[in-house]
Residue frames as a rotation matrix with the C-alpha (Angstrom) as fourth column:
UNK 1
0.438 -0.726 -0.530 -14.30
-0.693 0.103 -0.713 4.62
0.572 0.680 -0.459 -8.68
UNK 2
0.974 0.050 -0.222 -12.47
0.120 0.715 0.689 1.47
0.194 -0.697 0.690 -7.57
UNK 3
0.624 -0.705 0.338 -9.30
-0.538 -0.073 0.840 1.45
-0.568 -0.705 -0.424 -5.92
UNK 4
0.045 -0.464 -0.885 -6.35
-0.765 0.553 -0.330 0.16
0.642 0.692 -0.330 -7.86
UNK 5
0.897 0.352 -0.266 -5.70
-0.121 0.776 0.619 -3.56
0.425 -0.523 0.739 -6.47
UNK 6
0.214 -0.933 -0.289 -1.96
0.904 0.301 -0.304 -3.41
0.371 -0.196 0.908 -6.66
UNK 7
-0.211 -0.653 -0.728 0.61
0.808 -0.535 0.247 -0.60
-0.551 -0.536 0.640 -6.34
UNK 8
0.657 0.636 -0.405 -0.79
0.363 -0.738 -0.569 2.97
-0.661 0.227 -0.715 -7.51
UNK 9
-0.115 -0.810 0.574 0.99
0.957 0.065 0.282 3.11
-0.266 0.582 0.768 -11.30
UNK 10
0.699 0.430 -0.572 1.51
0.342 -0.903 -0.261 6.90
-0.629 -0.013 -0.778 -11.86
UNK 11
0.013 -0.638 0.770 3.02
0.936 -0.263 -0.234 8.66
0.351 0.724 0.594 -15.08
UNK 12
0.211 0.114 -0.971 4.81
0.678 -0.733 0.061 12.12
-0.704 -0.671 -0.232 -14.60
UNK 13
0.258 0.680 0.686 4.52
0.964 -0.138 -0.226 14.91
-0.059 0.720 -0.691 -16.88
UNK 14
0.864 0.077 -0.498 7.24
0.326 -0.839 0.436 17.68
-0.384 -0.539 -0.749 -16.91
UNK 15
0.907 -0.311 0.282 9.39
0.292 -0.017 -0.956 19.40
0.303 0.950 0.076 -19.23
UNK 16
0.374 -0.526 0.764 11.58
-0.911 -0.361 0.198 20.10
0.172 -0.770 -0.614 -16.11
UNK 17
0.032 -0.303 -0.952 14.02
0.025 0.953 -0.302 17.06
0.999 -0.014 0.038 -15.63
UNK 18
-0.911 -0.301 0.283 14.82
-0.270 -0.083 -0.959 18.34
0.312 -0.950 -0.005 -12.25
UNK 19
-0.466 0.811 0.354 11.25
-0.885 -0.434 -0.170 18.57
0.016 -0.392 0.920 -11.43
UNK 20
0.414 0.187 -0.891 10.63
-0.489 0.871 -0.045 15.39
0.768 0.454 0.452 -13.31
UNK 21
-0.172 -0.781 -0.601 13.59
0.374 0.513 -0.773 13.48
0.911 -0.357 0.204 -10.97
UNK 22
-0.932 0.005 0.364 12.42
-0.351 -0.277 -0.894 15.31
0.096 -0.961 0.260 -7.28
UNK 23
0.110 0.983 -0.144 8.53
-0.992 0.100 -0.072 14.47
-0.056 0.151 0.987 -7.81
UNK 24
0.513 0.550 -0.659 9.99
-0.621 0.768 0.158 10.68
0.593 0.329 0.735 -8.62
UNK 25
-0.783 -0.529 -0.326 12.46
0.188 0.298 -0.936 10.11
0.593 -0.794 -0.134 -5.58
UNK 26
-0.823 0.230 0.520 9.84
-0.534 0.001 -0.845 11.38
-0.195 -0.973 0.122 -3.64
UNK 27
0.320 0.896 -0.307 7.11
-0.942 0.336 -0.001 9.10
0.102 0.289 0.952 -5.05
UNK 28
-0.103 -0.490 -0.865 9.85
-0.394 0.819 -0.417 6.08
0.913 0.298 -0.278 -5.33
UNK 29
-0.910 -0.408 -0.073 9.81
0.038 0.093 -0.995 6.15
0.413 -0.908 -0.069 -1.29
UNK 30
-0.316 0.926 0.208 6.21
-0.948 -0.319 -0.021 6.39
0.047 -0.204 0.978 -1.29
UNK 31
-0.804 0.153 0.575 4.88
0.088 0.986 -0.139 2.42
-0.588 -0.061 -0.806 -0.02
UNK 32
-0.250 0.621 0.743 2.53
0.699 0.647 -0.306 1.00
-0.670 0.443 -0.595 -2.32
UNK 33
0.779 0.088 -0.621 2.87
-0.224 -0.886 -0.406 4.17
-0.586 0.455 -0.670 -5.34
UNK 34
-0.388 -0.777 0.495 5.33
0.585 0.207 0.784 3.29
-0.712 0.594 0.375 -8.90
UNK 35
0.145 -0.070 -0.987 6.38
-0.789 -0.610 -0.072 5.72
-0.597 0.789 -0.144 -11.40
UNK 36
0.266 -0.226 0.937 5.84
0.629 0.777 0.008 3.61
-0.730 0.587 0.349 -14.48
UNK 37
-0.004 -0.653 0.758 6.87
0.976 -0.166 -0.138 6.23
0.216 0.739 0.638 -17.22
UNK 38
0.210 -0.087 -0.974 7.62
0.117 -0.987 0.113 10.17
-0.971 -0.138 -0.197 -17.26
UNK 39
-0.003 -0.150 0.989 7.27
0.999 -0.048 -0.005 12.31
0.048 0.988 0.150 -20.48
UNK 40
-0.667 -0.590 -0.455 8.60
0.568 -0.798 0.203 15.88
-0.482 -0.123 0.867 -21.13
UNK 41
-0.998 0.056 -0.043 5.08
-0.060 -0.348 0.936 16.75
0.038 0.936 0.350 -23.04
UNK 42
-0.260 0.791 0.554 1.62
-0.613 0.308 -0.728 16.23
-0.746 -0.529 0.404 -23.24
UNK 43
0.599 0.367 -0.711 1.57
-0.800 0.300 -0.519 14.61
0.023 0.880 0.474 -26.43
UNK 44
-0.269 -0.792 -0.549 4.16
-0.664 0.565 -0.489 12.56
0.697 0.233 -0.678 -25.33
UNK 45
-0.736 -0.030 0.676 2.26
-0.665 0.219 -0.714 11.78
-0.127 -0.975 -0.181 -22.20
UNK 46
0.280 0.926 -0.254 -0.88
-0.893 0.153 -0.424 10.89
-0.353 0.346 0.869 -23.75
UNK 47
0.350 -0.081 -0.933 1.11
-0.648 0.698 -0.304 8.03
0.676 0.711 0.192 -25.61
UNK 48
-0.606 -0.772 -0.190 2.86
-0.410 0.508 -0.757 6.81
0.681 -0.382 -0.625 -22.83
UNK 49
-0.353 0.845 0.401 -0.49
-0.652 0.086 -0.754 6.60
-0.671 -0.528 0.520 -20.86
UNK 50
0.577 0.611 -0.542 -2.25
-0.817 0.441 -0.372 4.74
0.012 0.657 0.754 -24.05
UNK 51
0.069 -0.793 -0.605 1.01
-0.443 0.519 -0.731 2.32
0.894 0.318 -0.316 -23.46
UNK 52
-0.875 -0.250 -0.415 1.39
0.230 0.540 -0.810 1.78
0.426 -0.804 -0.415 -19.47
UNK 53
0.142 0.773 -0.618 -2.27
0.611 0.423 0.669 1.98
0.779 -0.473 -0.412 -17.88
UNK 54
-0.845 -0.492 -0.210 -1.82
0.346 -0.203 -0.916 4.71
0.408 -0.847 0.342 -15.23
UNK 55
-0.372 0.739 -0.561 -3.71
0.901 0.432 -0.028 5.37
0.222 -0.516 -0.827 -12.63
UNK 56
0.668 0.523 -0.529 -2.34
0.648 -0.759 0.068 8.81
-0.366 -0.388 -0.846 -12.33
UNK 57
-0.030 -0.818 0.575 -0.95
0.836 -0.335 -0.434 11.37
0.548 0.468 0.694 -14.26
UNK 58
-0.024 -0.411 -0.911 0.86
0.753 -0.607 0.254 14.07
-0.658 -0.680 0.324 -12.53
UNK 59
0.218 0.036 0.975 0.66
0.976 0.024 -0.219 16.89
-0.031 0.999 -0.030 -15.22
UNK 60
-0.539 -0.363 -0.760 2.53
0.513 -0.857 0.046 20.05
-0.668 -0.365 0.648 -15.44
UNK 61
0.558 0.648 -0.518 0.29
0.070 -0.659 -0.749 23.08
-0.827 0.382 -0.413 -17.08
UNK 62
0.841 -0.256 -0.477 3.24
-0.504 -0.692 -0.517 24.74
-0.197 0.675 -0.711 -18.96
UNK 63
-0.141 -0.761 0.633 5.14
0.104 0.624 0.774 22.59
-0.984 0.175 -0.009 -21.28
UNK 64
-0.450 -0.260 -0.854 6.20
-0.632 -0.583 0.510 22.66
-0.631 0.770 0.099 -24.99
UNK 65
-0.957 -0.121 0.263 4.40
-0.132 0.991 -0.027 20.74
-0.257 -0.060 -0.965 -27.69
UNK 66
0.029 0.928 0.371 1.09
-0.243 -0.354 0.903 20.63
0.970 -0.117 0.215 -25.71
UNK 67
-0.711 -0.297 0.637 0.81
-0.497 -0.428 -0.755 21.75
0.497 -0.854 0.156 -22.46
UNK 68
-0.980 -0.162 -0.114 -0.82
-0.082 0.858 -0.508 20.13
0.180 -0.488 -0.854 -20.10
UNK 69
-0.167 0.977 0.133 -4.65
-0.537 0.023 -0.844 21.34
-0.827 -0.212 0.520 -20.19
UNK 70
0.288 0.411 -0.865 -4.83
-0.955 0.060 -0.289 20.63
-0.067 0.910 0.410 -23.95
UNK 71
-0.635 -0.405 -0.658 -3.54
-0.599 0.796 0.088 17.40
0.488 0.450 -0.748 -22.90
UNK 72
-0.526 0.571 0.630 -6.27
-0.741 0.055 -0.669 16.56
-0.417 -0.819 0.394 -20.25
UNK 73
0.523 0.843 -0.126 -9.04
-0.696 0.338 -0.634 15.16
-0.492 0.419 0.763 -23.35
UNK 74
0.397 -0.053 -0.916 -6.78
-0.528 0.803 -0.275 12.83
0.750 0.593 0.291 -24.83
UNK 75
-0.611 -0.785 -0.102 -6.13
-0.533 0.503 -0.680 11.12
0.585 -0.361 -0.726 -21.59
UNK 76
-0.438 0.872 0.218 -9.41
-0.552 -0.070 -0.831 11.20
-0.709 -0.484 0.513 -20.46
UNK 77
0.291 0.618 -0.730 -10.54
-0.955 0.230 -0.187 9.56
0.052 0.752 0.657 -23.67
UNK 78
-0.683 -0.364 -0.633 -8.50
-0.363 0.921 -0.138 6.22
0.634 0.136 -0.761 -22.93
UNK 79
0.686 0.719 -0.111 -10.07
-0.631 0.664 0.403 3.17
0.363 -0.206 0.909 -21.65
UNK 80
0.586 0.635 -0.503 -9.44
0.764 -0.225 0.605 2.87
0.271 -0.739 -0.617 -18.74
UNK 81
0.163 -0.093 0.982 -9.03
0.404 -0.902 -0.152 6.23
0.900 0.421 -0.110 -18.21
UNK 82
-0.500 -0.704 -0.503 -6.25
0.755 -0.071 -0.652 7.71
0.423 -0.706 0.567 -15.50
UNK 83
0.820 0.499 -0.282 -7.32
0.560 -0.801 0.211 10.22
-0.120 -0.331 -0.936 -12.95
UNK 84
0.172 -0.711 0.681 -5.46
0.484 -0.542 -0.687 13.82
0.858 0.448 0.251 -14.02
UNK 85
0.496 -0.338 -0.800 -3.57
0.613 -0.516 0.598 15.76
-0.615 -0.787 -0.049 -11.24
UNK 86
0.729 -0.177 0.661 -2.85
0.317 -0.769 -0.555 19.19
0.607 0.614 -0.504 -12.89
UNK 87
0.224 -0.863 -0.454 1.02
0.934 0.057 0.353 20.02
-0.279 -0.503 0.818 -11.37
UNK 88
0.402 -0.054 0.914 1.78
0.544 -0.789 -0.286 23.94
0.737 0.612 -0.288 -11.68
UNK 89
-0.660 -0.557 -0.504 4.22
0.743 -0.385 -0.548 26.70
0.111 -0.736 0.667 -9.71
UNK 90
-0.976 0.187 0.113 1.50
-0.194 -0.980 -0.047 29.12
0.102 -0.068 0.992 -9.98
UNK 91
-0.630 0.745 0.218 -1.80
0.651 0.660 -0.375 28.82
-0.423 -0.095 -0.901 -8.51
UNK 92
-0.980 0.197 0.018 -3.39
-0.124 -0.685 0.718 30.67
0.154 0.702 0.696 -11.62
UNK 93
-0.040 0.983 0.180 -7.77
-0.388 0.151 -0.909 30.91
-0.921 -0.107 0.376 -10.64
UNK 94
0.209 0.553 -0.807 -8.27
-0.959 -0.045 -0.279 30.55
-0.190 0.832 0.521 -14.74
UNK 95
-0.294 -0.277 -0.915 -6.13
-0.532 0.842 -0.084 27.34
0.794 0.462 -0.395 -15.20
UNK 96
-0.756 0.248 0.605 -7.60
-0.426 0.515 -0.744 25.98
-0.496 -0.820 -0.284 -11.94
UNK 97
-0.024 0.991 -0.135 -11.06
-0.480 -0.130 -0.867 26.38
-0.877 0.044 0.479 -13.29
UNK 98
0.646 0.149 -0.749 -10.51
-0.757 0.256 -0.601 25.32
0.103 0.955 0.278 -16.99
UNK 99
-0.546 -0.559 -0.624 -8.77
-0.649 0.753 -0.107 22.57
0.530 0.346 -0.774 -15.84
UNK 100
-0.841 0.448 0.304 -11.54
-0.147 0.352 -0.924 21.30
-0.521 -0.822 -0.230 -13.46
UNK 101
-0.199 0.670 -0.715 -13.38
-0.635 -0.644 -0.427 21.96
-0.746 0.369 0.554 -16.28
UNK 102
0.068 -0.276 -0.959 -11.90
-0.930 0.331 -0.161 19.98
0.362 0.902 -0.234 -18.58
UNK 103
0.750 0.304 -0.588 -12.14
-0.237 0.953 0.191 16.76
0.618 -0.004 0.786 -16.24
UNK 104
-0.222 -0.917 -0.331 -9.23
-0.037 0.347 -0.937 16.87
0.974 -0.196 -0.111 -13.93
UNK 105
0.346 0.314 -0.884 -9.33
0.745 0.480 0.463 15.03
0.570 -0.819 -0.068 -10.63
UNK 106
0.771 -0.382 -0.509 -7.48
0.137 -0.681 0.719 18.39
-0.622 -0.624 -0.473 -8.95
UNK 107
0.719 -0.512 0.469 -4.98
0.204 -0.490 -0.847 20.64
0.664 0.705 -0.248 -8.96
UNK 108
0.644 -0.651 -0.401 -1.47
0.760 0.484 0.434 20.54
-0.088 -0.585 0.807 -7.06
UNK 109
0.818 -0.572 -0.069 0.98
-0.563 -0.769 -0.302 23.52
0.120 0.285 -0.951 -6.35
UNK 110
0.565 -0.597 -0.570 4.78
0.366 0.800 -0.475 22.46
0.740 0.060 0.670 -6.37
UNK 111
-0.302 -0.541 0.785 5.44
-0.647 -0.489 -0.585 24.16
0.700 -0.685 -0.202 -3.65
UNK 112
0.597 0.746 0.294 3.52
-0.732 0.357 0.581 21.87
0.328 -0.562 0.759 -1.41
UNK 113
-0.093 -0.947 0.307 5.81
-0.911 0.206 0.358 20.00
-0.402 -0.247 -0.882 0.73
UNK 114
-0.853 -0.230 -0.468 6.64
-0.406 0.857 0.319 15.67
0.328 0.462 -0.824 -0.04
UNK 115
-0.940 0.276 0.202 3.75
0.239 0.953 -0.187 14.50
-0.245 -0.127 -0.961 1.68
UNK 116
0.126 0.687 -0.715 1.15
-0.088 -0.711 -0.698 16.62
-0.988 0.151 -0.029 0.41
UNK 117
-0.190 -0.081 -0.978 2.06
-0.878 0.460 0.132 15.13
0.440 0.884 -0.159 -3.58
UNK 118
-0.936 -0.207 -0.284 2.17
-0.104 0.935 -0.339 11.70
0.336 -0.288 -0.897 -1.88
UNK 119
-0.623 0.772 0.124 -1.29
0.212 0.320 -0.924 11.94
-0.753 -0.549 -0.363 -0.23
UNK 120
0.226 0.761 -0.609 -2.87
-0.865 -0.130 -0.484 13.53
-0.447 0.636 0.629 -3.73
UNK 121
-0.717 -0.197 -0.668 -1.45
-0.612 0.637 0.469 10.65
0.333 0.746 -0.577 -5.65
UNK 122
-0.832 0.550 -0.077 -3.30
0.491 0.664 -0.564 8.16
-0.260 -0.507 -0.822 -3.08
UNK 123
0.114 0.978 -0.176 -6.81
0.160 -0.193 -0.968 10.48
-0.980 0.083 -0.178 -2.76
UNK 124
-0.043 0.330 -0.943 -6.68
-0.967 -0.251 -0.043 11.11
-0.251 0.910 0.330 -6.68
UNK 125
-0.658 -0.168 -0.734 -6.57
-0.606 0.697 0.384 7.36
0.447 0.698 -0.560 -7.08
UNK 126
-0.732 0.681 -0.012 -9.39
0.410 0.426 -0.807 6.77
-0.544 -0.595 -0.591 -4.29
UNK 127
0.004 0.824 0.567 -11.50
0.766 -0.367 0.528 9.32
0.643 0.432 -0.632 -6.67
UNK 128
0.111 -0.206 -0.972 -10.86
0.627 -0.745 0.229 12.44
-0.771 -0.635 0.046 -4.24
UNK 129
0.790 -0.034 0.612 -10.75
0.356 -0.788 -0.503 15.52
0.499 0.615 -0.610 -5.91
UNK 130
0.023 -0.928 -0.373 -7.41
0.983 -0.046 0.177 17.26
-0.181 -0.370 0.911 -5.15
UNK 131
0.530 0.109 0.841 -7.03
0.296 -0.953 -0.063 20.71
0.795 0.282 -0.538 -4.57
UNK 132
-0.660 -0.751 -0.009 -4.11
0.504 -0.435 -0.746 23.06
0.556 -0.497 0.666 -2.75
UNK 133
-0.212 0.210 -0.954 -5.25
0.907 -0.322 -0.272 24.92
-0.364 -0.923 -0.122 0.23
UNK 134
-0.662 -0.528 -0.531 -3.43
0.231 -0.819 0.526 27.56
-0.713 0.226 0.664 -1.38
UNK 135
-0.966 0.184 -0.184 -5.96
-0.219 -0.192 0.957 27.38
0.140 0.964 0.226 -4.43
UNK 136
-0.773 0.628 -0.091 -9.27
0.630 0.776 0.014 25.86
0.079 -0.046 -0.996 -3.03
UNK 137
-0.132 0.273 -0.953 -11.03
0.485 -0.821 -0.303 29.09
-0.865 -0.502 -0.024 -1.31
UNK 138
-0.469 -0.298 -0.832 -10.02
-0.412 -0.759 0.504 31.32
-0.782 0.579 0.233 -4.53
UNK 139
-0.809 0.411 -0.420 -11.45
-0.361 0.217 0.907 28.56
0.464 0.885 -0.027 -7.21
UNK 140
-0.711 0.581 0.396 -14.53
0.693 0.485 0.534 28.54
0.118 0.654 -0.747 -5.72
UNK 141
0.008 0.816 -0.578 -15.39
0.658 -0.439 -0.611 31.61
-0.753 -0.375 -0.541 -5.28
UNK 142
-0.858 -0.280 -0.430 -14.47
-0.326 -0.349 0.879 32.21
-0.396 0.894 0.208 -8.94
UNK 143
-0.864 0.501 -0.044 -16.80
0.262 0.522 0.812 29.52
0.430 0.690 -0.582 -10.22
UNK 144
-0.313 0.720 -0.619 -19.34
0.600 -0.356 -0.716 31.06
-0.736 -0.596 -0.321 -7.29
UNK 145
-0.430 0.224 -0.875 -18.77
-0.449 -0.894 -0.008 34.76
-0.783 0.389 0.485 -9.14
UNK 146
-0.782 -0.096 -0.616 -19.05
-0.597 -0.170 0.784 33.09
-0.180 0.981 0.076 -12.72
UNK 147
0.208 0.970 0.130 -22.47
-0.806 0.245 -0.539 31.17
-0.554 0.007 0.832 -11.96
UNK 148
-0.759 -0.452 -0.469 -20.39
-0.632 0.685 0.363 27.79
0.157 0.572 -0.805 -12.93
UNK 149
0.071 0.959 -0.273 -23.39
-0.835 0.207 0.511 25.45
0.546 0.192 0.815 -14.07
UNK 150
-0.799 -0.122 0.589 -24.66
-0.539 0.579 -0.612 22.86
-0.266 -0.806 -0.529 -11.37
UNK 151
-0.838 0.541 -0.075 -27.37
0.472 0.788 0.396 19.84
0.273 0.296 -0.915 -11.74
UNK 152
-0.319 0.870 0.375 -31.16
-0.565 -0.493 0.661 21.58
0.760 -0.001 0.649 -11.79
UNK 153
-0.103 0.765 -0.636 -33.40
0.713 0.503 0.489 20.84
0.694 -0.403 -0.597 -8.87
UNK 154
0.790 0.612 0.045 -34.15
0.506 -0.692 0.515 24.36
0.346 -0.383 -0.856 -6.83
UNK 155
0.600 -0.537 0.592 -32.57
-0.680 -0.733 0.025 26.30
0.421 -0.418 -0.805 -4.42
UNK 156
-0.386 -0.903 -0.186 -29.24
-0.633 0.406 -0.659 25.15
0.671 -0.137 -0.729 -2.45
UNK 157
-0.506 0.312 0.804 -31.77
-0.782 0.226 -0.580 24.75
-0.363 -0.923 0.130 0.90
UNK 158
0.568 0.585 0.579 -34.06
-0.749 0.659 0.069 22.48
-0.341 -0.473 0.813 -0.73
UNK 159
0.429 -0.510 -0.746 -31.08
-0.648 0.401 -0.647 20.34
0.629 0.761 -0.158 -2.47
UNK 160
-0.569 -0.781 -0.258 -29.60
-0.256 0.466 -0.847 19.56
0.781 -0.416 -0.465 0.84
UNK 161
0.005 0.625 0.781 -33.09
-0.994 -0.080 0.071 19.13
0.107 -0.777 0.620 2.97
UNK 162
0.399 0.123 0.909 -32.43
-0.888 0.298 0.350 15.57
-0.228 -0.947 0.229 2.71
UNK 163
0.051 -0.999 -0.006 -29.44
-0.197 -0.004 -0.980 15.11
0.979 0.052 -0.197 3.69
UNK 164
0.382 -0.079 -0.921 -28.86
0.835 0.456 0.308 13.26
0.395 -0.887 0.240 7.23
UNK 165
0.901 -0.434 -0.004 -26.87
-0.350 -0.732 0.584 15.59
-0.257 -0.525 -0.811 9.85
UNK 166
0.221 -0.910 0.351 -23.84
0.181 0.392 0.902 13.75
-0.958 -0.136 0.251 9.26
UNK 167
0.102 -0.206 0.973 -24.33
0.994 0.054 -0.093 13.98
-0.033 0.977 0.210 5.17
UNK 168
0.909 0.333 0.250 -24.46
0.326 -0.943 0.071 17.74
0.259 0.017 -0.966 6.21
UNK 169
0.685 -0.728 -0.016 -20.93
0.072 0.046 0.996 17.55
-0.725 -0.684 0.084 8.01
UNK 170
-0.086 -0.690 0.719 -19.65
0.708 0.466 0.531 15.88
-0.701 0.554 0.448 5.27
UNK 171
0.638 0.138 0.758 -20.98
0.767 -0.209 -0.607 18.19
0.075 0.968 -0.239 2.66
UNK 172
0.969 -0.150 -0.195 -19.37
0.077 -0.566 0.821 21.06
-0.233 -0.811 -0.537 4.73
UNK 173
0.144 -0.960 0.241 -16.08
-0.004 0.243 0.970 19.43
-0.990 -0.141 0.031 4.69
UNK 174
0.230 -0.368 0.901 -16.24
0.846 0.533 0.001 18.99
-0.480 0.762 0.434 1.02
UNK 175
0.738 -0.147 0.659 -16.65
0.407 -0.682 -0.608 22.62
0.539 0.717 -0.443 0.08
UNK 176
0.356 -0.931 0.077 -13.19
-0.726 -0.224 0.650 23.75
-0.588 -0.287 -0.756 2.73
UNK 177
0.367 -0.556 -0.746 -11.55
-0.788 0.240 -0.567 21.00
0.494 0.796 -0.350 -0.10
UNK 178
-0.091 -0.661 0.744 -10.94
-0.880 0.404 0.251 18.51
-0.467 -0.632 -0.619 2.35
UNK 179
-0.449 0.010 -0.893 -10.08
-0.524 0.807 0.272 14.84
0.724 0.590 -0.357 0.77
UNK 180
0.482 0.804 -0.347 -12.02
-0.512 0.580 0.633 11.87
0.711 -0.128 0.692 2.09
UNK 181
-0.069 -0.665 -0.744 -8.80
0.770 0.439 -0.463 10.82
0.634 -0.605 0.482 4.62
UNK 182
-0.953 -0.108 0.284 -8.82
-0.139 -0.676 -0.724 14.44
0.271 -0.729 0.628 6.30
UNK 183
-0.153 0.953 0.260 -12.78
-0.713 -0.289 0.639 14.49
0.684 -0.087 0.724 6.67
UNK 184
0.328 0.271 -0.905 -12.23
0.323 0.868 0.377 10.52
0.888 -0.416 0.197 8.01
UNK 185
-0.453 -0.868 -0.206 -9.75
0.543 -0.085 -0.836 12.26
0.707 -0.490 0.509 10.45
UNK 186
-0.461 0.627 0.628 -12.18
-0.471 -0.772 0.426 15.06
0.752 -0.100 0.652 11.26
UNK 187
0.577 0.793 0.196 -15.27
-0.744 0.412 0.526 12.94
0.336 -0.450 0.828 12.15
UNK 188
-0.575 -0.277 0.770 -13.19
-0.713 0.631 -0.305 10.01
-0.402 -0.724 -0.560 13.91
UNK 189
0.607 0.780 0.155 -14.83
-0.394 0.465 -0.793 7.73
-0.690 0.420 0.589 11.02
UNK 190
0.047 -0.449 0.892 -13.72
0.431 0.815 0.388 5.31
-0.901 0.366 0.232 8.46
UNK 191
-0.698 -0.048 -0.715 -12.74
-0.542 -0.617 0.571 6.55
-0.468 0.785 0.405 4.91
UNK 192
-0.864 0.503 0.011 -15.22
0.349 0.583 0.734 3.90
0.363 0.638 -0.679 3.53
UNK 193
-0.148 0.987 -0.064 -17.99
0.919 0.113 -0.379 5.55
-0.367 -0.115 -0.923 5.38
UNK 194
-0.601 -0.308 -0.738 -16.84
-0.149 -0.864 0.481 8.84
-0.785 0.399 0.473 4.01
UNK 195
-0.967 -0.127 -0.222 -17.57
-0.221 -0.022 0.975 7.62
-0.128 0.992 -0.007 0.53
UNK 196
-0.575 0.816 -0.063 -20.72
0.787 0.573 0.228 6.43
0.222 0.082 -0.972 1.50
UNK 197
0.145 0.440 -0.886 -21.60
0.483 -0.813 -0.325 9.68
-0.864 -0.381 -0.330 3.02
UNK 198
-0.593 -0.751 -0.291 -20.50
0.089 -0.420 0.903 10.90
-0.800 0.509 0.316 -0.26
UNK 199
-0.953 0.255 0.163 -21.83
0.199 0.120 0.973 8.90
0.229 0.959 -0.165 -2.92
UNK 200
-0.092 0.949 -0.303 -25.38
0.993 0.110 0.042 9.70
0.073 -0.297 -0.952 -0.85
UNK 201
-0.341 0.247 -0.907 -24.36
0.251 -0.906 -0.341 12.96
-0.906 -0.344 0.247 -0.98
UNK 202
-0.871 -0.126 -0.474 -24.32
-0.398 -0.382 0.834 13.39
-0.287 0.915 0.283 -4.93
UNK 203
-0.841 0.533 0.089 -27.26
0.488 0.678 0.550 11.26
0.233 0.506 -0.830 -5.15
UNK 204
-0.280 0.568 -0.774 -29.46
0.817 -0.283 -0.503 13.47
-0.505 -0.773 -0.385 -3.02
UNK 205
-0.027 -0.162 -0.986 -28.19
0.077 -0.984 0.159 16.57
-0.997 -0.072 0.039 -4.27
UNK 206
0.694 0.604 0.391 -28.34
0.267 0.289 -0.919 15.85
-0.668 0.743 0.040 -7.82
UNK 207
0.337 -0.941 -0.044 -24.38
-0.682 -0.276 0.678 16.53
-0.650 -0.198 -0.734 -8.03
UNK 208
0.984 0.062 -0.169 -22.20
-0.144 0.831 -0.537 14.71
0.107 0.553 0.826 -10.05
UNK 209
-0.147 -0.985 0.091 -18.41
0.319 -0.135 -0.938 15.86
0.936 -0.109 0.334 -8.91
UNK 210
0.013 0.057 -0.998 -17.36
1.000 0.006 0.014 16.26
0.007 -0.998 -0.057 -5.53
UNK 211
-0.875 -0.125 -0.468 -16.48
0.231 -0.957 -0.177 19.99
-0.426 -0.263 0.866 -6.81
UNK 212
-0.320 0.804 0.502 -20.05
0.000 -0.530 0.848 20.64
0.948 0.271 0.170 -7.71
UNK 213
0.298 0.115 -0.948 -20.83
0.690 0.660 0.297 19.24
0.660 -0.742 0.117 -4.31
UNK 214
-0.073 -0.160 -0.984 -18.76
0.956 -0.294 -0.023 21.69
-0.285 -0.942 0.175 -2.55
UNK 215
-0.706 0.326 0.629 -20.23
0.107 -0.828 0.550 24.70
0.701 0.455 0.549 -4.76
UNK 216
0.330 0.892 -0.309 -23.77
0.410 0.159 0.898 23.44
0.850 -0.423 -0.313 -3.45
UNK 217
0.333 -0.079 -0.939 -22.33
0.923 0.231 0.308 23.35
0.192 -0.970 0.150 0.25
UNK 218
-0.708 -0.319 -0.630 -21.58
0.648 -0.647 -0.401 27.35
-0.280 -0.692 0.665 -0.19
UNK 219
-0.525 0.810 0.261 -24.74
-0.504 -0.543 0.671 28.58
0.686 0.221 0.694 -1.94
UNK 220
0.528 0.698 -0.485 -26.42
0.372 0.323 0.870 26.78
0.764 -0.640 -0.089 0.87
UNK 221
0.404 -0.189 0.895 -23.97
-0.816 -0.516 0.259 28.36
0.413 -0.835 -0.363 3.64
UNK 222
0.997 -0.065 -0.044 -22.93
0.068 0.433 0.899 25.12
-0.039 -0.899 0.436 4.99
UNK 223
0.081 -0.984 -0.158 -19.05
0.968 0.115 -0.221 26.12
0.236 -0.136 0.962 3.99
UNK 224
0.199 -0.229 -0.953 -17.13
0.197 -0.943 0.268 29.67
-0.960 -0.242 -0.143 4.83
């Protein structure tokens, strides 16, 4: 996915004004990041997306209307189509999963302090997958238990036999949920070789999402 060129145009998505008005003071103060519209709905969001072109929608679960999974496929269906950032006070395992399911770039507690929203906006608009600490551990060793379907080619060992040592690091790092800035931070490496270490991972591995990717990386043992 490319990088927006300008400032990163994100819509928010919360039937909470309060929530709606803290989520866009701290985004307003965020360099190179603009709330271009906010909608109290998913159906309301979905239009306002088909209208301003975001990059990212912020998207609360539980709202009136349609809530925010059932709003996931008509945002996903635009051209050019926003990465989703599922926004929720409760890190529920089912709505993790069936929203990862349904195509969303991650999932975001609101407890999580200002810069922790401020870095998912950025890694959900680098193509990062986003996922709370608080929630990362727990959805995948749901989708572990529930035998969530992964690209055919054998066991985990030979999927990842070749893989470099370093594409092995990385894979590692992807299944503890880390985003492509913490991993750069990690290894003392550029985020652009990250992605390369990436996109060679999925290509190897016959992967297609970073969270299949970090499934693979615990049926093979290389995560806890």
């Amino acid at each position: 996915m490319t990088e927006p060129a300008g400032p990163i145009r994100v819509l928010l998505a919360d039937d909470e004004a309060m929530i709606r008005a803290g989520v866009r003071l701290i985004l307003r103060h965020a360099e190179g990041i603009e709330v271009v519209a906010e909608a109290p709905d998913g159906r309301r969001a979905a239009e306002l997306a088909a209208a301003h072109h975001p990059d990212v929608v912020l998207l609360d679960i539980r709202m009136p209307v349609c809530d925010g999974l059932a709003a996931i496929a008509p945002l996903l269906a635009l051209d050019p189509a926003p990465r989703v950032v599922m926004l929720s006070t409760f890190g529920d395992d089912d709505n993790v999963v069936r929203a990862l399911r349904e195509g969303a770039a991650g999932f975001l507690l609101k407890d999580e302090g200002p810069q922790e929203l401020i870095s998912a906006v950025r890694a959900a608009a680098a193509g990062d997958a986003v996922l709370s600490p608080g929630v990362t551990g727990a959805v995948i060793s749901r989708m572990l238990t529930a035998g969530e379907p992964h690209a055919a080619g054998g066991a985990a060992d030979d999927r990842i036999a070749r893989l470099t040592g370093r594409e092995r690091e990385v894979l590692a790092m992807l299944g503890e949920g880390l985003s492509n800035q913490d991993i750069a931070a990690r290894l003392g490496i550029g985020t652009g070789t990250v992605k390369t270490h990436v996109g060679a991972i999925l290509d190897k591995t016959g992967t297609t999402s970073r969270v299949q990717a970090a499934l693979l990386a615990h049926r093979a043992g290389l995560a806890p």
